[in-house]
MARKE-336795 format. One record per residue (C-alpha): x negated, z, y negated. Coordinates in steps of 0.25 Angstrom, whole numbers, plus 5000, padded with zeros to 4 digits. Example, Ala and Ser with C-alpha at 12.3 -4.5 7.8 and 13.67 -1.06 7.14 Angstrom:
% MARKE-336795
495150315018494550295004
% end
This chain:
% MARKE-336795
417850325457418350445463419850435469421150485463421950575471423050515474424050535465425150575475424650645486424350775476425650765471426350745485425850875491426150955478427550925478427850925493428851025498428151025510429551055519429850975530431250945538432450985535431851125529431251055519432651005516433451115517432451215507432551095497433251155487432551275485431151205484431651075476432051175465430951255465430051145466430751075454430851215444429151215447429051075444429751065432429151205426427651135430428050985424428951055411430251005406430350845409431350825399430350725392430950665380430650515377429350505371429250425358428050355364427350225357426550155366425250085358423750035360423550185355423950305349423950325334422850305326422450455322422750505338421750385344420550435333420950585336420950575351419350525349419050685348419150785355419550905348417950975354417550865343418250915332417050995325416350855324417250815314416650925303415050865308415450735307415950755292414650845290413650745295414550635285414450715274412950775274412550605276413550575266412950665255411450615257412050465253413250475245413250595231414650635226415550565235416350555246416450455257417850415252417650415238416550285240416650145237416850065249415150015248414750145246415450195260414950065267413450105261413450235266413950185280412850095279411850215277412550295288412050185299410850165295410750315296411150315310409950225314409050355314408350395327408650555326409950575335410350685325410450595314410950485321412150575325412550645311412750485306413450455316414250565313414350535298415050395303415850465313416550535302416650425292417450355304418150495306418750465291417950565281419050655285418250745276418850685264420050645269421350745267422250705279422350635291422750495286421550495275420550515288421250405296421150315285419750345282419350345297419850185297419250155283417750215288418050145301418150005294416950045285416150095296416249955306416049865293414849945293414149915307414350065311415150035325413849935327412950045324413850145333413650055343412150045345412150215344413050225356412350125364411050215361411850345365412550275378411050245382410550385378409750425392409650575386411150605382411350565395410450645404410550775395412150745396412050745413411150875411412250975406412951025413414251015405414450895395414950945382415450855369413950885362413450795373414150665368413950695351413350565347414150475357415550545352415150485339414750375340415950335348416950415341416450335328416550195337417950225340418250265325418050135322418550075333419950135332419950135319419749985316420549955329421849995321422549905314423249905301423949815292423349895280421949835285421149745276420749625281419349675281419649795292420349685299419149595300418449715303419249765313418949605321417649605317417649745325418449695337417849585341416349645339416949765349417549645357416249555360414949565363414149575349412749585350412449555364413149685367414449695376415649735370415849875365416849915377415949885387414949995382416050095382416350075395414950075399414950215394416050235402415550195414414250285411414950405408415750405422414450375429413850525425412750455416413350485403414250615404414150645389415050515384416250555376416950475386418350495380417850435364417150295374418350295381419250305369418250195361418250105372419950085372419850065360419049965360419549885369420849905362420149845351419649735355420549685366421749735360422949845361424149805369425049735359423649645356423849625373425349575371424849475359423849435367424649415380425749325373424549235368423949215381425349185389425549065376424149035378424248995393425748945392426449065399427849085391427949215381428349345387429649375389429349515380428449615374428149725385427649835373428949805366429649825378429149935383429349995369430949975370431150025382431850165383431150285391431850345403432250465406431950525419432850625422432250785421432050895432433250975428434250925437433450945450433451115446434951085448435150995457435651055468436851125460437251005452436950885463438350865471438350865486437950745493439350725499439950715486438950635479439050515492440450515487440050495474439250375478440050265472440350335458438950355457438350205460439450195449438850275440437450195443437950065436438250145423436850185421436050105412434550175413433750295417433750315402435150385404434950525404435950585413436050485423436150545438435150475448436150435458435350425472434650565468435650655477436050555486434650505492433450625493432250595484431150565492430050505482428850515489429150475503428150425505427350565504428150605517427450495524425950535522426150675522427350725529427750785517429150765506428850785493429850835482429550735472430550625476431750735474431050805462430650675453430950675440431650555439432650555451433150685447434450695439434550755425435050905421435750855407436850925400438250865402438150715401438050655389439450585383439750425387439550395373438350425370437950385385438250255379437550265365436450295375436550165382436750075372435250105366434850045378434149905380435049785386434449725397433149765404431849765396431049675402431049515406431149485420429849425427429649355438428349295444427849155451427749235465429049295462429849145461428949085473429149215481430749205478430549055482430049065494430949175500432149095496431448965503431349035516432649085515433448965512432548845517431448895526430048875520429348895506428648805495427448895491427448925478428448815474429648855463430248745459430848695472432248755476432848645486433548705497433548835490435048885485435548905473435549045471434149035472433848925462434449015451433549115455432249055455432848985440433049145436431549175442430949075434431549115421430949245423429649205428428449255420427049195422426049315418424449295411423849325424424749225432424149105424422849165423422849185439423249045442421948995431421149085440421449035454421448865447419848915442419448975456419948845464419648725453418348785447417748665443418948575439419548685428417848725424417548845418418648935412418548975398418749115395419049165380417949265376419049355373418649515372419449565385418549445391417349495387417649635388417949585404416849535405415849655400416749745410416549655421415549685430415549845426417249835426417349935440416450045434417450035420418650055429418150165438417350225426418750225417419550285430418650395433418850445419420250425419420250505432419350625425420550625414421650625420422450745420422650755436421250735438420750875445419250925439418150875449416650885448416450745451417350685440416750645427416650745414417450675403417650795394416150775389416550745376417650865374416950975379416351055369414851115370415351265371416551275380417851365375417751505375419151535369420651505375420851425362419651355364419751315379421551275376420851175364419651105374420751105386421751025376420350955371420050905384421650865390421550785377420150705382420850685396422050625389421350525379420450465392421450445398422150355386420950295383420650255398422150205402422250135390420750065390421150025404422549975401421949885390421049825398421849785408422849735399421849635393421149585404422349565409422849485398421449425398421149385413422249425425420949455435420249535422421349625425421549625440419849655441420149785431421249825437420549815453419349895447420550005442421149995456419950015464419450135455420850215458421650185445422950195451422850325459422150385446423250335438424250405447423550535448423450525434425250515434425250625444425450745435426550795426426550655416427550715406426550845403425450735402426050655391426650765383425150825384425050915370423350895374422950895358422750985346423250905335422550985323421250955330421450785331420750695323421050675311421950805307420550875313419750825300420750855290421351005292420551115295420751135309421851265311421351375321421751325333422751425343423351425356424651385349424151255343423251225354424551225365425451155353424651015353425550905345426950885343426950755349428050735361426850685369425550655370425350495365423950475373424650525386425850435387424850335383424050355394425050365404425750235401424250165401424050215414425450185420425150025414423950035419424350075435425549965433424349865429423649905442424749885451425649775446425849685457424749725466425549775477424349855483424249935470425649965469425250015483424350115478425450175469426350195480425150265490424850345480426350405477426350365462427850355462428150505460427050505451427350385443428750435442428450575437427850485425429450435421429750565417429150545405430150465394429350345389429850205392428350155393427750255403429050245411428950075412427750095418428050195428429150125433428349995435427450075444428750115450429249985453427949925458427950015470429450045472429349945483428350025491429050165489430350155500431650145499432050295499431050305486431850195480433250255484432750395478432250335464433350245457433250295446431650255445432050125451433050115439432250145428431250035435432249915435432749955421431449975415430149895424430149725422430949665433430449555441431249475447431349465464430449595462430949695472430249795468431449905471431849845486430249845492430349695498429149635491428349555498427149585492427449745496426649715510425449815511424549715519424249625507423749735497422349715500422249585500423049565488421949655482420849585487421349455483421449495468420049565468419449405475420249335462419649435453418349425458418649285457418949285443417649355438416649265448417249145443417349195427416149295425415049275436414149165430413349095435414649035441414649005455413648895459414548835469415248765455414248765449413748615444412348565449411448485441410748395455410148295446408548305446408148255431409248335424408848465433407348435428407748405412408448525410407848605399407548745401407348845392405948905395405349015387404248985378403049055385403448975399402148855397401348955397401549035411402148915416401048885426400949045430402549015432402148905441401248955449402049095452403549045455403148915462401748875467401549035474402849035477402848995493404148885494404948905508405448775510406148815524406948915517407348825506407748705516408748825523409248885511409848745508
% end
């Protein structure tokens, strides 16, 4: 896979001020305010307000079907009605679809696939169209949006109790094989959406019913809810001596990267396969139902809360805005006066409950320089201004402060307490133990923590707290299972394993799992919105770009909003497909998990993640990259306005762009999934200057976003230095009030003992033998021979019965004399081999 820039470097060299000395110093004020006035006219106001953000399995119902088109596809909707109308006529005299009886509806769907059997492509396609709009809700006879929506999920039941996703199925397996597409396809010179007509439907009909029948509803009869089972599960396992229906999709993925097939609509697979496996493993609060199960299952104690609700309490921050810094200089006192000041001012510290307060004053901002990136001056020589200039270290410009009453009304609102339960692990107890052993009586007791003799008192209460607070997690049991079947295999016999979907969906990923992951990740890479054009990287705007190219400004402003638009929906589809699956294999086997998330490691998922945060993140998420009058389905009710500049620039009223902020959380949740506690990952964040980067990201006011920035924060604050520390309290604030504390974790001091540099390889080559482990043993058969047991008795050997196949007596002699009597029999070599 082709190697992210690193993430730092670029912006290291942009920002340095490239003055050195005490000239450098002296011509400071001049070029920090300059620098500041350019950088606040390029990155906009800051003063984000708090963003009324619900995080969720997905959007609403109406934007997930709407995001399936691209707004090139529009005028398919009035040939996909045409094709309907002309079949329906030829069937069905003096009606309309809605004004049947339900067995009439179900005959004519009956007569539509049967139509699609034909050999003519032509023919095969105008059907297939014909169902396409029956899933798209006869929007035809419809007369607003909510009539199309409800008909869309009606048509969609109908259509699966039917056999049309079976049907479906069996025309994209002919189309995926389709040599000539193909070929013709790597011909042109420049791909264009009428390359990829008959797979665009096909799949986008298999994702109407998909998503469709995915959502749930109390109103649903029981019949939909059968029918919504029977469909799962048929997604789920193998059915016909197939493999699961996520396992083709990501086939096609892995063939469109490979240049083969350059026509796929790659967004609508990607798009379809999320949501299948959303369907059939289950969304996130499905995860949290199913976690709780398995910790009562395997004894563990239930958790001390629910993380999504939570999350869901908590309170964004509010990182202070640029406006001070223009100022500065005029309103900042001299430093002689504020080191007199010194103790008022640590007084002042205690009072403040939260970063949330607006107008609280960064105490260790005009006392101690900024220097975020020190690190930079090592490699390079150079000082960049982004330690003095960052966002969240710089002190607010407010109007005069607000009055002590309603400071107070302010803090009253907030939560008592911090928000999460203390945990504390095994290895944190035994490592405690045996610090406080050498200390006070001069040797240790392994991994024993029950015995305290000769041990003071002090201590005993504080190995009674650690224990309270201790938490024993899936994987630490399922871990422990793992290493008891690798030394006693024969005494605890063969493991049973639940045939559940994420296990069999593991297994059909298996052996192609690294080709998935660099597949998914160089797609990523072509959509993120940092990625440069290069000639090498894959085209994935086949199925957006229209046959004939604009010619007018109005034309060219409507693609370019077309094509951001692609770019933001692969990357919500891909960050939350990959989030999902870790989360379940995660849940499902501890060293599932750890073989995906190596495979994500090895094919640069941290650096693309980081390059991805590595532009202005607030401008991303407030993105206005959509037309609203030409979204599905206000598109197939109103005749469509002529379109101007006006409405084009205008884009929704929204506050922000929900898929964005979507995106951006899943991939911040998916870099803390890669790095929690593996030390040479965190590693990989600090070499590649994700600090600064990361904390850009806190500008945006959004509780969730901001958790899980400040874990990644935390992780790696210990590597960053001491002056960093002293020149970001404020971050370091927000993390203790806001980030899960873990006991005897000294995560702010850098004393860890598991910061040493020389063990990182070895801890990852340890962890990829345990995995490798852990599939030989569970998915390699034949099993090893060494355990296997040997039948040494003569007659049993001799009076097996073997199946032979009916024709053998006759060529039995033949067979005979060919594989034995010709057959020349080295008896030298067969006395040595043994």
């Amino acid at each position: 896979m082709e190697d992210p820039v690193a993430p730092g470097a670029g912006s290291s060299s942009a920002n340095s001020n490239g003055n050195g000395g005490g000239k450098g110093k002296q011509a400071a004020p001049k070029g920090r305010e300059a620098f500041r006035s350019q950088r606040r006219e390029s990155e906009g106001s800051v003063d984000c307000p708090t963003l009324e953000f619900e995080y969720g399995d997905a959007d609403g119902h109406a934007a997930e079907l709407s995001e399936l088109y691209s707004y090139t596809e529009n005028l398919e909707f009035t040939t996909n009605r045409r094709c309907f109308e002309e079949d329906f006529k030829t069937q069905v005299q003096g009606k309309e679809w809605l004004e049947l009886e339900e067995d009439a509806q179900k005959a004519y769907v009956m007569g539509l696939l049967d139509r699609l059997e034909v050999v003519s492509r032509e023919r095969r396609l105008k059907v297939a169209r014909a169902v396409l709009y029956l899933a798209q809700g006869t929007f035809g006879e419809c007369d607003s949006e909510v009539d199309v929506l409800h008909w869309s999920r009606y048509n969609c039941f109908l259509l699966y109790q039917m056999g049309t996703f079976s049907a479906f199925l069996e025309l994209l397996h002919m189309e995926i094989d389709n040599s000539q597409a193909c070929s013709s396809a790597l011909r042109k010179p420049a791909i264009s959406i009428a390359d990829s007509t008959e797979l665009r439907v096909l799949l986008s009909v298999m994702y109407l019913l998909v998503e469709n029948i995915r959502l749930e509803r109390e109103t649903d009869s029981c019949r939909w809810r059968t029918a919504r089972e029977t469909f799962r599960t048929e997604l789920s396992f193998s059915m016909h001596n197939e493999e699961p229906f996520a396992l083709l999709l990501f086939s096609m993925v892995t063939k469109f990267c490979s240049g083969l097939a350059p026509h796929f609509p790659i967004k609508k697979v990607l798009l379809l396969l999320w949501k299948v496996v959303m369907f059939t493993l289950g969304g996130f609060e499905h995860l949290q139902v199913l976690k709780v199960q398995k910790r009562a299952e395997l004894g563990l104690p239930p958790l001390a809360e629910d993380s999504i609700q939570v999350v869901k309490s908590m309170r964004a921050a509010s990182p202070p805005s640029y406006t001070l810094d223009l100022g500065e200089s005029q309103l900042a006192p001299p430093p002689s006066k504020l080191r007199g000041r010194r103790g008022s001012r640590r007084q002042l510290l205690t009072k403040q409950d939260s970063l949330d307060i607006y107008n609280e004053r960064d105490l260790f901002k005009t006392e101690e320089p900024a220097t975020e990136e020190e690190e930079d001056s090592a490699g390079d020589g150079e000082r960049t201004l982004d330690g003095e200039l960052d966002l969240l270290e710089q002190d607010p410009l407010v109007p005069p402060p607000p009055s002590q009453a309603s400071l107070s009304a302010e803090r009253v609102a907030f939560p008592k307490g911090l928000p999460w339960a203390p945990k504390v692990r095994q290895k944190d107890i035994e490592h405690f133990l045996e610090m406080s052993r050498n200390k006070f009586i001069g040797f240790t007791l392994g991994q024993d923590t029950d015995t305290l003799v000769g041990l003071p008192r002090p201590i005993h209460e504080s190995v009674k707290t650690l224990k309270q607070h201790k938490y024993i997690s899936i994987a630490d049991v399922q871990i422990k299972n793992e290493e008891d079947l690798e030394k006693c295999p024969m005494s605890l016999g063969e493991e049973v394993v639940p045939e559940t979907p994420c296990e069999i969906l593991y297994q059909g990923m298996l052996y192609s799992l690294p080709q998935y992951m660099i597949a998914l990740l160089k797609i990523l890479l072509a959509a993120a919105p940092t990625s440069k054009a290069k000639t090498d990287s894959i085209n994935i705007l086949a199925d957006v770009l229209p046959e004939e190219m604009p010619i007018t400004v109005l034309q060219s402003m409507k693609l370019g909003i077309d094509v951001n638009r692609h770019k933001e929906i692969i990357v919500k589809s891909i960050s939350a497909l990959l989030l999902l699956l870790l989360k379940h294999f995660k849940l499902n086997h501890i060293y599932q998990f750890e073989y995906v998330s190596q495979h994500l490691v090895f094919a640069n998922c941290i650096p693309l993640i980081l390059k991805f945060f590595n532009q202005n993140i607030l401008s991303y998420i407030t993105a206005k990259n959509s037309i609203s009058v030409l979204d599905y389905p206000c598109c197939t009710i109103q005749d469509l306005p002529e379109l101007t500049t006006e409405s084009l620039e205008a884009g929704d009223n929204n506050q922000f762009c929900w898929r964005n902020l979507f995106s951006c959380i899943n991939l911040l949740r998916l870099l803390n999934k890669l790095t929690k506690w593996k030390h040479s990952r965190t590693m990989m964040l600090v070499v590649f200057k994700s600090a600064p980067i990361l904390k850009r990201a806190l500008k945006v006011k959004q509780a969730m976003l901001q958790l899980y920035v400040l874990k990644l924060l935390k992780i790696q604050t210990k590597y960053l230095g001491r002056q960093w520390r002293k020149s970001n309290m404020k971050t370091m604030s927000a993390i203790y009030q806001k980030v899960r504390h873990r006991m005897n974790d000294d995560w702010a001091y850098g004393n860890d003992i598991d910061a040493r540099p020389w063990d990182f390889q070895a801890e990852e080559c340890t962890l990829r033998a345990n995995i490798e482990a852990f599939n030989s043993r569970r998915y390699d058969k034949p099993q090893d021979s060494e355990f296997s047991p040997v039948d040494n008795c003569l007659q049993s050997v001799l009076g097996q019965r073997l199946d032979l196949p009916e024709d053998f007596h006759y060529s039995y002699e033949l067979w005979l004399e060919r594989e034995v009597f010709s057959q020349p029999i080295c008896w030298e070599e067969l006395l040595q081999s043994h």
